[in-house]
C-alpha positions as CSV (number, residue, x, y, z in Angstrom):
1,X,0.0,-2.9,21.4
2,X,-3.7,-1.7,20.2
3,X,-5.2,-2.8,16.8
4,X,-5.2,0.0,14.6
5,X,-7.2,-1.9,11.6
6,X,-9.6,-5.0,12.1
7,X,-11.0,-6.2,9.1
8,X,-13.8,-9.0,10.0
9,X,-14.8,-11.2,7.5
10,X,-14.5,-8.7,4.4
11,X,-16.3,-10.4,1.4
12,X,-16.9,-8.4,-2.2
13,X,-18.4,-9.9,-5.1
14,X,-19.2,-7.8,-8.8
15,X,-22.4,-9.4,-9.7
16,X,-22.0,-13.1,-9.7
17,X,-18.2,-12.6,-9.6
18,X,-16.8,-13.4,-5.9
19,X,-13.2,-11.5,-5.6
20,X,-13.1,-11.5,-1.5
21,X,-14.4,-14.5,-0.3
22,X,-14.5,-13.2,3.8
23,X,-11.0,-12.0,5.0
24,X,-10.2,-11.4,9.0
25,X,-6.8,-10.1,10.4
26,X,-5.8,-7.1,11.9
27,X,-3.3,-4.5,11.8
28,X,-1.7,-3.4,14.7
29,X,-0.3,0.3,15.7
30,X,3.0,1.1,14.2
31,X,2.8,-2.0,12.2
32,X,4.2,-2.2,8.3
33,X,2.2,-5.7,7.5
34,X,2.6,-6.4,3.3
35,X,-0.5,-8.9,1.8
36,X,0.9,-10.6,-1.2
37,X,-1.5,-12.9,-3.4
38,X,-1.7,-14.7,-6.9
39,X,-2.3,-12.5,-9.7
40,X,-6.5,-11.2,-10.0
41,X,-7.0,-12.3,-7.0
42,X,-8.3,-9.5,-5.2
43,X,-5.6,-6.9,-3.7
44,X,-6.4,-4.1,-5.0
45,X,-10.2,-4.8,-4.0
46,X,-9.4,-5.2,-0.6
47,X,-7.3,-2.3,-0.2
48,X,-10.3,-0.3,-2.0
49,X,-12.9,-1.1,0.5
50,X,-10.7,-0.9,3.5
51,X,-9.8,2.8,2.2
52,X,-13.8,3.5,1.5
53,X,-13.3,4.0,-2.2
54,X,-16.0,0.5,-2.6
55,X,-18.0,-1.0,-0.4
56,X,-17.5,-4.1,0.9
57,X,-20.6,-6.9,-0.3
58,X,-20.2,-7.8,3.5
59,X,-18.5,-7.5,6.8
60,X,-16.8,-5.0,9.1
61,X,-13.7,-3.0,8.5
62,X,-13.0,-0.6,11.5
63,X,-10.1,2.2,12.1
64,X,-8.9,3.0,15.4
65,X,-7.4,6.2,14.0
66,X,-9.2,9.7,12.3
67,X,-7.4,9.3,9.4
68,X,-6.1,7.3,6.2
69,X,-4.1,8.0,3.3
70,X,-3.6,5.7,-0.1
71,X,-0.7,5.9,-2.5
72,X,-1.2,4.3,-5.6
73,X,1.0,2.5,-8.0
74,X,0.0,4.6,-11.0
75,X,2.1,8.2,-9.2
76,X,1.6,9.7,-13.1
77,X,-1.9,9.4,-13.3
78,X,-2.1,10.4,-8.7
79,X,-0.4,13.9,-9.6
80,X,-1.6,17.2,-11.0
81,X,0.6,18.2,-13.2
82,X,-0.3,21.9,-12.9
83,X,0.6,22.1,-9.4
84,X,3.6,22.8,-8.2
85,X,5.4,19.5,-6.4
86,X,4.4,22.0,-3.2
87,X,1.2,21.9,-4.3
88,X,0.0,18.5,-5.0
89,X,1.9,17.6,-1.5
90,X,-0.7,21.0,0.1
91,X,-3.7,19.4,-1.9
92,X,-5.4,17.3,0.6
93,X,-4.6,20.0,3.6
94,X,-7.0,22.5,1.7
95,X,-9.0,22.7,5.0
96,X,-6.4,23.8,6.9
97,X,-4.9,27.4,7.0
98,X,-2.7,28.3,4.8
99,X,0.7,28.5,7.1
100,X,-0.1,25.2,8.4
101,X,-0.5,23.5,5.2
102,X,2.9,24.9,4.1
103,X,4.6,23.6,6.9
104,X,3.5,20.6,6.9
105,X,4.0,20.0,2.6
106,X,7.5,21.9,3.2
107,X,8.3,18.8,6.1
108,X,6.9,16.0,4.6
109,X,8.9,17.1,1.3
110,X,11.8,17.2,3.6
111,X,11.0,13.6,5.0
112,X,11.3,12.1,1.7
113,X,14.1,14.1,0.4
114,X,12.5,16.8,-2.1
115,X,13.2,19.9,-0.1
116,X,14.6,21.5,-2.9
117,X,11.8,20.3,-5.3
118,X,8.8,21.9,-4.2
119,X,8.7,25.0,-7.0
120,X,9.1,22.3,-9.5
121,X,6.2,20.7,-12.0
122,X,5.6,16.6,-11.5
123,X,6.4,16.1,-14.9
124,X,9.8,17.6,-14.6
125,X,10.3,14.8,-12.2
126,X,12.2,11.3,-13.0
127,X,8.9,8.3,-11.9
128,X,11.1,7.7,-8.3
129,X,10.9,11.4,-7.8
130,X,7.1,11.5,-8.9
131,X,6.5,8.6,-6.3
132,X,8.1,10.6,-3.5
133,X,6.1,13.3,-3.8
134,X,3.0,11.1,-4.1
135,X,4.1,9.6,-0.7
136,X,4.9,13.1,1.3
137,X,1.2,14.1,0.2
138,X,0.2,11.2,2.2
139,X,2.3,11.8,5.2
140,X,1.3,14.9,5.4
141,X,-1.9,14.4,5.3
142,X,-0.6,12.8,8.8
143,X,-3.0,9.6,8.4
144,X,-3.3,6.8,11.1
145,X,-3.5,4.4,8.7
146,X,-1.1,4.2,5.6
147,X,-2.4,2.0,2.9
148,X,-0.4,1.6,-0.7
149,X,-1.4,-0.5,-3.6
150,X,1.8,-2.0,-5.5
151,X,3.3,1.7,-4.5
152,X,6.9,0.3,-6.4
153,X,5.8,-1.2,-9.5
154,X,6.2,0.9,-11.7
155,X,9.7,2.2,-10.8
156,X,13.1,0.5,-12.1
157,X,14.7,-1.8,-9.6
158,X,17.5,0.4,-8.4
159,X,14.9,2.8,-7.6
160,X,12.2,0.7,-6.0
161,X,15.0,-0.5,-3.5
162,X,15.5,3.4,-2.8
163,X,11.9,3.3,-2.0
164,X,11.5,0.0,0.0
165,X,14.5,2.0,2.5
166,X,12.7,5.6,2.3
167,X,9.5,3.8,3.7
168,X,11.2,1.8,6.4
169,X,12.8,5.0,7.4
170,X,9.9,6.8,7.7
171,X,7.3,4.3,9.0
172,X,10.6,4.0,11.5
173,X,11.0,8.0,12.4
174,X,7.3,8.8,13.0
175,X,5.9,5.5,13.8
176,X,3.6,5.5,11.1
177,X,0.9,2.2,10.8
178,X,1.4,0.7,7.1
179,X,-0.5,-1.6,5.1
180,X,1.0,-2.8,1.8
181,X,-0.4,-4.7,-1.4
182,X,2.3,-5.7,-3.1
183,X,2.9,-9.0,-6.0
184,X,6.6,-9.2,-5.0
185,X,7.5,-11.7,-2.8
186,X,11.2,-10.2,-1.8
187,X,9.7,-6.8,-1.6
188,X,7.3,-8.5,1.3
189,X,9.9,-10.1,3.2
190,X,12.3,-7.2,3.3
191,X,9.6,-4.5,4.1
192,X,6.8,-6.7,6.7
193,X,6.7,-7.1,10.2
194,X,3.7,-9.7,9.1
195,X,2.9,-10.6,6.0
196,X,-0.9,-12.0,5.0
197,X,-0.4,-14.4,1.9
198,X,-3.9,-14.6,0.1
199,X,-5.4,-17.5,-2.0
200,X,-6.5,-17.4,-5.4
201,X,-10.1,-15.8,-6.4
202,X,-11.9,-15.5,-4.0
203,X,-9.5,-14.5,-1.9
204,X,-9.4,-16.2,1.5
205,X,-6.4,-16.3,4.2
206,X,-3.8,-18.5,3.4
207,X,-1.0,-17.7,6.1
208,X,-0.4,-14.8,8.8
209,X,3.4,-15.0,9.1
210,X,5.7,-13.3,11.2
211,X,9.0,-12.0,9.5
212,X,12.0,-12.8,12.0
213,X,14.3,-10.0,11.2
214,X,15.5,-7.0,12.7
215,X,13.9,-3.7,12.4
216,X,17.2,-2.4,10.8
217,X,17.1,-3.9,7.3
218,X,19.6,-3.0,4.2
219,X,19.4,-4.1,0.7
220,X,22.2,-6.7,0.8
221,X,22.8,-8.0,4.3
222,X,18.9,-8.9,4.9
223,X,18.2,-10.4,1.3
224,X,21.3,-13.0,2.0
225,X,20.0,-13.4,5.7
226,X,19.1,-17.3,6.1
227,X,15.8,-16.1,7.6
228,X,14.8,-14.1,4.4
229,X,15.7,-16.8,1.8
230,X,13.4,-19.3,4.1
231,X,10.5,-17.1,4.3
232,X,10.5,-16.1,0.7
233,X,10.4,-20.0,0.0
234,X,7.8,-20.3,2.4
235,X,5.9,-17.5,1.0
236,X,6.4,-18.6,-2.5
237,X,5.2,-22.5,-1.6
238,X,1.7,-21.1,0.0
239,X,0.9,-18.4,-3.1
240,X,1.3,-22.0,-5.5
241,X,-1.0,-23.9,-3.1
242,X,-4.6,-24.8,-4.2
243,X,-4.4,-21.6,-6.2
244,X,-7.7,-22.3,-8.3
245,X,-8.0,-21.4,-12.2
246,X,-9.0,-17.8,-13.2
247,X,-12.1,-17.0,-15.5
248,X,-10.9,-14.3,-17.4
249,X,-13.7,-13.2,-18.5
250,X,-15.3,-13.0,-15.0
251,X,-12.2,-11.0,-14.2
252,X,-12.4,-8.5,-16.8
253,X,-15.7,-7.7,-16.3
254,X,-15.1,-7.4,-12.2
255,X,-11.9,-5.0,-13.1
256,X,-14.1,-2.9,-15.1
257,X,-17.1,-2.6,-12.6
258,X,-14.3,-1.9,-10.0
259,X,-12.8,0.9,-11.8
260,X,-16.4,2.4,-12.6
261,X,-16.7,2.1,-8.7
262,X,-13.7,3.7,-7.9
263,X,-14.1,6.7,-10.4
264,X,-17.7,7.2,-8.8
265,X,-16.8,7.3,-5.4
């Protein structure tokens, strides 16, 4: 199986403030691989200079594909609310002609259950729903490379499960390459085929670990599985290893010259 993603030796820093401290791994094709880390310790950074949003103070990141799509945690603030659901899914097809970029929002809409949602306004939309639509405007956007930062969060539990199974079933159905910042340890286990497990600021490699389940996961069979509960313990032991003590104030000010990045990219 070819590498879709290698990252080599990925290092940021915000002024004297060091949040990636030189990262290798690589994702393979078809892969769903989940990085999990201590709080502040620089997730969302990494999945911001491997999507070209920052760059990276040093070190390669390289795409095998043409294409790569992000969905956010914050779906509210990822949506226009004066588009139609149809819409915001056609957004980022704007190149293409206009049939084509219907039939591939009307599919993706399809893929992630909203077929009947598409004249509708986002905020007409329960959060889950909103999150859907966030995640068919990626998949249609048919990327090589999915990446989503903490793309559950901010959706109830029963809902987030709902989401956990609508990813597996689509990574599954068109063999879609997924990489996934997430805090959640469970969430890790029961979506990964790896998972990377980061240390505290700077974040370095901890643990490249292979998740021994099936492909065919559900909610209640593979959470009581005795392979999940010993990888979540395992997973949960490295993240409270050597994790180092935060300067909050460095922190902050990182965040903010992050954001400022972000918003002028």
């Amino acid at each position: 199986m070819s590498n879709m993603l290698e990252v080599a030796d990925l290092g940021h820093t915000y002024g004297d403030y060091e949040a990636i401290g030189g990262l290798s791994f690589t994702v393979r094709a078809g892969e769903l691989v989940c990085v999990v880390g201590p709080s502040g310790c620089g997730k969302s950074t990494l999945l911001r200079t491997i999507s070209g949003l920052i760059a990276p103070s040093r070190g390669d990141v390289s795409l095998k594909g043409s294409h790569l799509a992000v969905v956010f945690q914050d779906y509210s603030r990822s949506l226009f609310p004066w588009l139609t659901v149809q819409g915001n899914v056609e957004f980022p097809l704007r190149t293409l002609p206009r049939a084509e970029r219907r039939t591939r929002a009307a599919e993706a809409l399809e893929w992630v259950g909203l077929g009947k949602a598409a004249k509708k306004r986002p905020w007409q939309l329960s959060g889950g729903m909103q999150q859907r639509v966030a995640i068919a405007r990626a998949l249609a956007y048919r990327p090589s490379l999915l990446l989503m930062d903490e793309p559950f969060a901010s959706v109830d539990a029963q809902t987030r499960f709902e989401l956990e199974d609508l990813l597996l079933r689509v990574r599954r159905e068109h063999d879609t390459t997924v990489l996934v910042v997430t805090h959640d340890i469970d969430e890790s286990v029961y979506l990964g085929d790896r998972i990377l497990v980061l240390s505290g600021s700077p974040a370095r490699l901890v643990a490249d670990l292979e998740v021994p389940l099936p492909a065919e996961r559900d909610q209640v069979t593979t959470r009581t599985d005795e392979a999940f509960v010993a990888l979540r313990s395992r997973v949960a032991r490295l993240l409270n290893v050597g994790k180092p003590a935060l300067d909050v104030d460095k922190w902050a000010a990182a965040e903010r010259e992050s954001l400022s990045e972000t918003v002028s990219s």
